[in-house]
C-alpha positions as CSV (number, residue, x, y, z in Angstrom):
1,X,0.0,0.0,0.0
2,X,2.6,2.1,0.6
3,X,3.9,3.0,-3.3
4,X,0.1,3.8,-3.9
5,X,-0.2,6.2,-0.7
6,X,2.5,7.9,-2.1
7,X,1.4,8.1,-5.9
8,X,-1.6,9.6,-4.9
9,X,-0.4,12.1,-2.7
10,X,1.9,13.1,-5.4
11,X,-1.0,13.3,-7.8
12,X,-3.2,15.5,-5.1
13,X,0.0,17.6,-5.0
14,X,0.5,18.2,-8.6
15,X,-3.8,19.1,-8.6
16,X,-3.2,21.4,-6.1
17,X,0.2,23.6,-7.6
18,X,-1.9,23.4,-10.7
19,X,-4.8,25.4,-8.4
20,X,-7.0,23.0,-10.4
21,X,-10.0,22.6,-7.8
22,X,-11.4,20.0,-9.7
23,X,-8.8,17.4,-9.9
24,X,-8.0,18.1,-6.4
25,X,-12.1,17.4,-5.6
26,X,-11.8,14.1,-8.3
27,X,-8.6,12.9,-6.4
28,X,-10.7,12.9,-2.5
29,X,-12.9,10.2,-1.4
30,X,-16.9,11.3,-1.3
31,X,-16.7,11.6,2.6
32,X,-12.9,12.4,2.8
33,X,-12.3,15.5,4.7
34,X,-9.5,18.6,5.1
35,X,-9.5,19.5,8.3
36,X,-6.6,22.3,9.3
37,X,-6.3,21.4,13.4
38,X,-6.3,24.9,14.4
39,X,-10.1,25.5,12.6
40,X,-13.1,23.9,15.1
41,X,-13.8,21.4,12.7
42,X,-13.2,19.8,9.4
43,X,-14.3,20.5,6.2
44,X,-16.1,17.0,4.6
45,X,-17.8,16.0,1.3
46,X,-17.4,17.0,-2.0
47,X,-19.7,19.1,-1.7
48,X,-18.1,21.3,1.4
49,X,-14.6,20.6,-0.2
50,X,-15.6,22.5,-3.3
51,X,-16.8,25.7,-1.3
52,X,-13.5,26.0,0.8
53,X,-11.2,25.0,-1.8
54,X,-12.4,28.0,-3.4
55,X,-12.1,30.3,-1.0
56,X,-8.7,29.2,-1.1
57,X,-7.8,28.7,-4.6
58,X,-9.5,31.8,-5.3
59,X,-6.8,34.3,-3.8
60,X,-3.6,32.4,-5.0
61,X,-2.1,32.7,-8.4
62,X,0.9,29.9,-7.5
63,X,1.3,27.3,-5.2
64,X,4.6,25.5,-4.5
65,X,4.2,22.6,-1.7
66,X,7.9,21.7,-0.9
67,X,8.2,18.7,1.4
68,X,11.3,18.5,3.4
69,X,11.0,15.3,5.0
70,X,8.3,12.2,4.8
71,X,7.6,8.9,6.1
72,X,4.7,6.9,4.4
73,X,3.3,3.5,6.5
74,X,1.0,1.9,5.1
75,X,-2.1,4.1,3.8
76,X,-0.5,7.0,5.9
77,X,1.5,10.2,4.4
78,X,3.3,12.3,7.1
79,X,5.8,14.8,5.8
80,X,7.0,18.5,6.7
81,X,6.4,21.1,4.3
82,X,6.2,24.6,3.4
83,X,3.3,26.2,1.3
84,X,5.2,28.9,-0.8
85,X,2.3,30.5,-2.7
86,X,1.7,34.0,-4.3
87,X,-2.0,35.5,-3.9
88,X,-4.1,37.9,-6.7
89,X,-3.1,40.9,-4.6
90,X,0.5,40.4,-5.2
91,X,1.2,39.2,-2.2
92,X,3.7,35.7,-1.1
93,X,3.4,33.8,1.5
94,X,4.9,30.6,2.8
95,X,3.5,27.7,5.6
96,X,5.6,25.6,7.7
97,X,3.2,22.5,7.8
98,X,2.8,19.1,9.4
99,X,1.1,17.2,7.2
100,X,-0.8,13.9,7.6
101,X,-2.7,12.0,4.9
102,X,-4.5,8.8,4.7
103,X,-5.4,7.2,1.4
104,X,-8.4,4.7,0.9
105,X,-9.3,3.0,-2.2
106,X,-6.9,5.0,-4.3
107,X,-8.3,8.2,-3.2
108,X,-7.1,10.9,-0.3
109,X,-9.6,10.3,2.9
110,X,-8.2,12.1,5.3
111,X,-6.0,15.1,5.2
112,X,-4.6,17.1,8.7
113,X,-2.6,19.9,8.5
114,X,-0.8,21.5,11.6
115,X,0.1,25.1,11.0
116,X,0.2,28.7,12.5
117,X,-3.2,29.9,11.5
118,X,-2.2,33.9,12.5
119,X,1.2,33.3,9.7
120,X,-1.5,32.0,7.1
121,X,-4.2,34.9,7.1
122,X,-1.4,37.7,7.5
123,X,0.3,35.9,4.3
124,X,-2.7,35.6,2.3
125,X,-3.7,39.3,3.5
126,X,-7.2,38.2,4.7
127,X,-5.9,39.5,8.3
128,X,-3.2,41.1,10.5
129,X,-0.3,39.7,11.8
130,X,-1.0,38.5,15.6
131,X,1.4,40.1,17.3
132,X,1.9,38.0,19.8
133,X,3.6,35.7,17.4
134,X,6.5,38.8,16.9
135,X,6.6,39.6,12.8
136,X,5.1,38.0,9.9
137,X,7.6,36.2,8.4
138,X,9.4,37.5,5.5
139,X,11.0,36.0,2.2
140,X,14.3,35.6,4.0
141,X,12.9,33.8,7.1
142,X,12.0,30.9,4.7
143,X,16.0,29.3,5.8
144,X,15.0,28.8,9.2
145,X,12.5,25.8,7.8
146,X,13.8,24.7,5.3
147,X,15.4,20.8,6.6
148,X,19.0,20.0,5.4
């Protein structure tokens, strides 16, 4: 199971730095979900995939997802990453992210991500920079996550 976990997150990959919704949608299972841990709950269904994937899709005009480091077992995909990604209003943005998939009949079921929520808005300009969390982070802060 393990070569097929990993061909179909590389498809799902390749759907998303396309920022084509619907082979993203066509590469999730009917009842899989998205569900970014620091939101209340998780987005499922086709349906309520399509909505959110558009909100997001919507505002970015390049997406880049650069894993540093992954393990696969079985049906599950772990890896570290960063979401480098440029938005319509010209601004650029990168996510450190934990990522976990699971994969069911070919398909992605499951997908977690584990990110700062506060870095994410302030990069896609949809909201300020908390400043608790210091500075947004800036092209040249990118070294400090990238894995050597």
């Amino acid at each position: 199971m393990s070569n097929e976990t990993l061909k179909v997150v590389e498809s799902m990959f390749e759907a998303w730095e396309t920022l084509d919704m619907e082979a993203v949608i066509d590469l999730w299972q009917e009842d899989g979900y998205l569900w970014s841990m620091m939101n209340a709950e998780k987005t499922q269904g086709h349906e309520k995939l399509r909505v959110h994937l558009a909100r997001l899709m919507g505002t970015c005009t390049r997406l880049k997802i650069e894993v540093q480091t992954f393990q696969v077992s079985g049906n599950t995909y772990m890896c570290e990453c960063i979401d480098d990604f440029d938005t319509e209003q010209g601004g650029h943005g990168y996510i450190p992210t934990a990522r976990v998939m699971t994969v069911r009949d070919g398909k992605v079921d499951q997908w977690r991500d584990y990110y700062n929520r506060a870095t994410l808005m302030a990069a896609m300009g949809v909201e300020e920079f908390d400043p608790k969390q210091g500075k947004k982070l800036e092209p040249e802060d990118k070294k400090f996550f990238i894995v050597s």
